[in-house]
C-alpha positions as CSV (number, residue, x, y, z in Angstrom):
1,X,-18.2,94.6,32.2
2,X,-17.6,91.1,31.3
3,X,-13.4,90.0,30.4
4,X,-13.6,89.2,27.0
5,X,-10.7,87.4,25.2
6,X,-10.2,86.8,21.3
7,X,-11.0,83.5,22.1
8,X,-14.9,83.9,22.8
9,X,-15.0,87.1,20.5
10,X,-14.1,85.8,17.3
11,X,-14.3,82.9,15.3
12,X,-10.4,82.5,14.6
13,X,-10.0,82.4,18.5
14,X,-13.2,79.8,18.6
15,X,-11.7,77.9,16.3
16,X,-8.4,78.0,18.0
17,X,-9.8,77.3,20.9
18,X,-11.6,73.9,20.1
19,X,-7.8,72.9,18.2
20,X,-6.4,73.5,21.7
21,X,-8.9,70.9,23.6
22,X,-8.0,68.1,21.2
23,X,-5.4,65.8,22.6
24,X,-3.3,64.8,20.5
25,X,-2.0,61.5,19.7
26,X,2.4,62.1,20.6
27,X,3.3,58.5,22.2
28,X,2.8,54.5,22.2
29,X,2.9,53.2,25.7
30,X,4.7,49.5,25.9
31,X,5.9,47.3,28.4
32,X,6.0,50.4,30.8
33,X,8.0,52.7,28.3
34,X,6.7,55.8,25.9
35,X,7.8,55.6,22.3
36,X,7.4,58.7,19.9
37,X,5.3,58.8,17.5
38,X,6.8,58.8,14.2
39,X,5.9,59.0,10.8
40,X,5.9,55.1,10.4
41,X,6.3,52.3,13.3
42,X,6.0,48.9,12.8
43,X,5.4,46.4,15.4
44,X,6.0,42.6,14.9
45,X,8.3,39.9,16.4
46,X,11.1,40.3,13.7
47,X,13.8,42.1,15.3
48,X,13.9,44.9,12.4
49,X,10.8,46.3,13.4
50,X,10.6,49.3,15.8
51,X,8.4,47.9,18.5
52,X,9.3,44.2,18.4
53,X,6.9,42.0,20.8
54,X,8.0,38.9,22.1
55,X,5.4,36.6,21.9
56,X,4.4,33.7,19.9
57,X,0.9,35.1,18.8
58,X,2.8,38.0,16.9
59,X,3.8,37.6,13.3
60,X,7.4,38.4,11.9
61,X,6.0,41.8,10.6
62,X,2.2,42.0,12.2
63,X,0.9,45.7,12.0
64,X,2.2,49.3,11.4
65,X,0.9,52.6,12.6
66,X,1.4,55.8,9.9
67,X,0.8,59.0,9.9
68,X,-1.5,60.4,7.3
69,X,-2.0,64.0,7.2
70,X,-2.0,64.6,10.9
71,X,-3.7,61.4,12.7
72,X,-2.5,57.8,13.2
73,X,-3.5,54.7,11.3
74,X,-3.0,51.3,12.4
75,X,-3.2,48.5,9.2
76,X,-3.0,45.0,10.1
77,X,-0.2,43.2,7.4
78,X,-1.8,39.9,7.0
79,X,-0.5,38.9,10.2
80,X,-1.4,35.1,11.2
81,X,-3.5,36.0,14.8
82,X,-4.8,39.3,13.8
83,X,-4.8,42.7,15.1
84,X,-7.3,44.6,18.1
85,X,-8.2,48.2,18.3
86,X,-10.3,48.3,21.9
87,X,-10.7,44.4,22.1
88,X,-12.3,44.6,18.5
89,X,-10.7,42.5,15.7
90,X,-9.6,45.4,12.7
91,X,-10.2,44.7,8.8
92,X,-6.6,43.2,7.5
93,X,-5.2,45.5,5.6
94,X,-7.5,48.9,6.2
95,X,-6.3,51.8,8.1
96,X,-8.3,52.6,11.1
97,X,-8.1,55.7,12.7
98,X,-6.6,56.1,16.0
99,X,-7.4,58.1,19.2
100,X,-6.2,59.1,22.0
101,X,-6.4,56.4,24.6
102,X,-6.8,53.4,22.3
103,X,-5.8,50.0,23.1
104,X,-4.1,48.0,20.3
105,X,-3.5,44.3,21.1
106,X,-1.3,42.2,19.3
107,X,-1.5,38.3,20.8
108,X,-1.0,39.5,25.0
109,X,0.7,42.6,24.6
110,X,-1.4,45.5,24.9
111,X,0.2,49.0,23.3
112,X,-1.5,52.0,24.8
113,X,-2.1,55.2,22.3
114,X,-1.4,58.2,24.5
């Protein structure tokens, strides 16, 4: 007789299961550091934000990354150079989603998801 778990007997365990194998977004990789994710970050050169980049291609207040629900956003803020999710330019001001892995560039500073 085969070991059976809740898992692959019912569909509350299935469906737990599948939840489980999602990785979740928890951290911004930068300059060689992990920062939480939080609620809200925002990422510019101004020295108020949370991730400040020191670079001339950044704006004062360039993008921010919020929570909604339980995924991240990333909305560019009518920064002057624009935003990158995977080396592709994002919409200024939309949220797009982000995953697990994504790349978000901001003039040369790359900010891993993880």
């Amino acid at each position: 007789m085969q070991d059976e778990t809740i898992i692959s007997t019912s569909k509350i365990g299935q469906r737990l299961d599948s939840i489980a194998k999602k990785e979740q977004v928890s951290y911004l990789m930068f300059e060689g550091g992990k920062i939480p994710m939080v609620s809200v970050i925002t990422i510019g050169r101004s020295t108020d934000n949370d991730v400040v980049i020191d670079g001339k291609l950044a704006s004062r207040h360039h993008a921010v990354i919020q929570k909604i629900k339980e995924d991240y956003f990333l909305k560019d803020l009518d920064s002057t150079n624009g935003t990158f999710l995977n080396g592709e330019a994002i919409p200024r001001g939309k949220y797009v989603k982000l995953g697990h892995e994504d790349t978000v560039t901001i003039g040369k500073t790359n900010l891993t998801i993880g």
